[in-house]
C-alpha positions in Angstrom: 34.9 21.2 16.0 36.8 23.7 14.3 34.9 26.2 12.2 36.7 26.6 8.7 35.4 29.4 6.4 36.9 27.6 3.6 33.9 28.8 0.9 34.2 32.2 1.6 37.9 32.2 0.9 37.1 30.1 -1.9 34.4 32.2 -3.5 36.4 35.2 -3.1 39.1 33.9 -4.8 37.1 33.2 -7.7 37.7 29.8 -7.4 35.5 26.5 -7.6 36.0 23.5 -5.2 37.0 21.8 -8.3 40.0 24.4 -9.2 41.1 24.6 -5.3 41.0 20.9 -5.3 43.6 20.9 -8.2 45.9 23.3 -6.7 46.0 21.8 -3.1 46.0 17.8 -3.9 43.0 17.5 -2.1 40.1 15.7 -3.8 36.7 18.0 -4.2 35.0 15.8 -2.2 36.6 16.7 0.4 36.6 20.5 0.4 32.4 20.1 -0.1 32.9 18.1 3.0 34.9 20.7 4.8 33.0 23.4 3.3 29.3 21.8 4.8 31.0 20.8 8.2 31.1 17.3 7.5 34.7 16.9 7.8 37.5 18.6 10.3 40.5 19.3 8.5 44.0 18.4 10.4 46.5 21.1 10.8 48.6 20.4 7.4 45.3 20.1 5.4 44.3 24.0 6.9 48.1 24.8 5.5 48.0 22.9 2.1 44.4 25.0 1.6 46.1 28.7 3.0 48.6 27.9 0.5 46.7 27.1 -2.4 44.7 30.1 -1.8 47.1 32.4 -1.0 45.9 33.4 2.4 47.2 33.0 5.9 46.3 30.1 8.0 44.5 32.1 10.2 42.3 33.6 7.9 40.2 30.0 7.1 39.8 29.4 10.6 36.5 31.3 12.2 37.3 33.8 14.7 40.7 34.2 13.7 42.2 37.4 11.4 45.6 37.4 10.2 48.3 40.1 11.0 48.2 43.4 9.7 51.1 43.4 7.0 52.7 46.3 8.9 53.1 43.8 11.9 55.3 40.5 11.7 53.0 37.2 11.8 53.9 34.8 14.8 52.7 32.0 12.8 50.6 31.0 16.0 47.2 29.6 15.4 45.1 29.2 18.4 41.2 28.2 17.9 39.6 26.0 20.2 38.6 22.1 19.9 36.0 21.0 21.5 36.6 17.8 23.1 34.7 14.9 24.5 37.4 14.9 27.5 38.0 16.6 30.7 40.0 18.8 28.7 37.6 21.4 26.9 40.5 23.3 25.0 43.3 23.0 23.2 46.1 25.5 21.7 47.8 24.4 18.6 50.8 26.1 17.0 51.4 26.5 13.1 55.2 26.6 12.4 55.3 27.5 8.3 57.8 26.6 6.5 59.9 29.8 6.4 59.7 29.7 10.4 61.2 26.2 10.7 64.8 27.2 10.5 64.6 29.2 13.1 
């Protein structure tokens, strides 16, 4: 399962689950879901947060830091998802929106 520090973010930002809800379309049911580890979030639902907050992709996911501003961003996010398959890990790559044209 992938580890989202979505509260921290959150609570840094000032914001409640009700406010972030609001700006990212997502119901505050589901960010208290996502918040207590009840629900995974899919890959756009990470992006839609990052955006409402402001924040990388990479800085909601646990274990992952985004680039220094003095170094251009990859937009790769690799975290690890633990699966009930013979294949223990996957990588998964973010394209944002400002990479897809190229």
């Amino acid at each position: 399962m992938v580890k989202v520090r979505l509260r921290e973010v959150r609570e840094r930002k000032l914001l409640t689950q009700q406010e972030l809800a609001d700006r990212s379309g997502l119901t505050q049911t589901t960010i208290s879901a996502i918040e207590v580890g009840k629900h995974e979030p899919r890959i756009s639902t990470i992006r839609r947060l990052a955006a409402a907050l402001g924040v990388e992709p990479e800085e909601l996911v646990v274990g992952q830091e985004p680039a220094p501003a003095s170094e251009p961003s990859t937009g790769e996010l690799t975290y690890q998802i633990q699966r009930r398959t013979a294949v223990p890990r996957q990588t998964v790559r973010i394209i944002r929106p400002e990479e897809q044209g190229s």
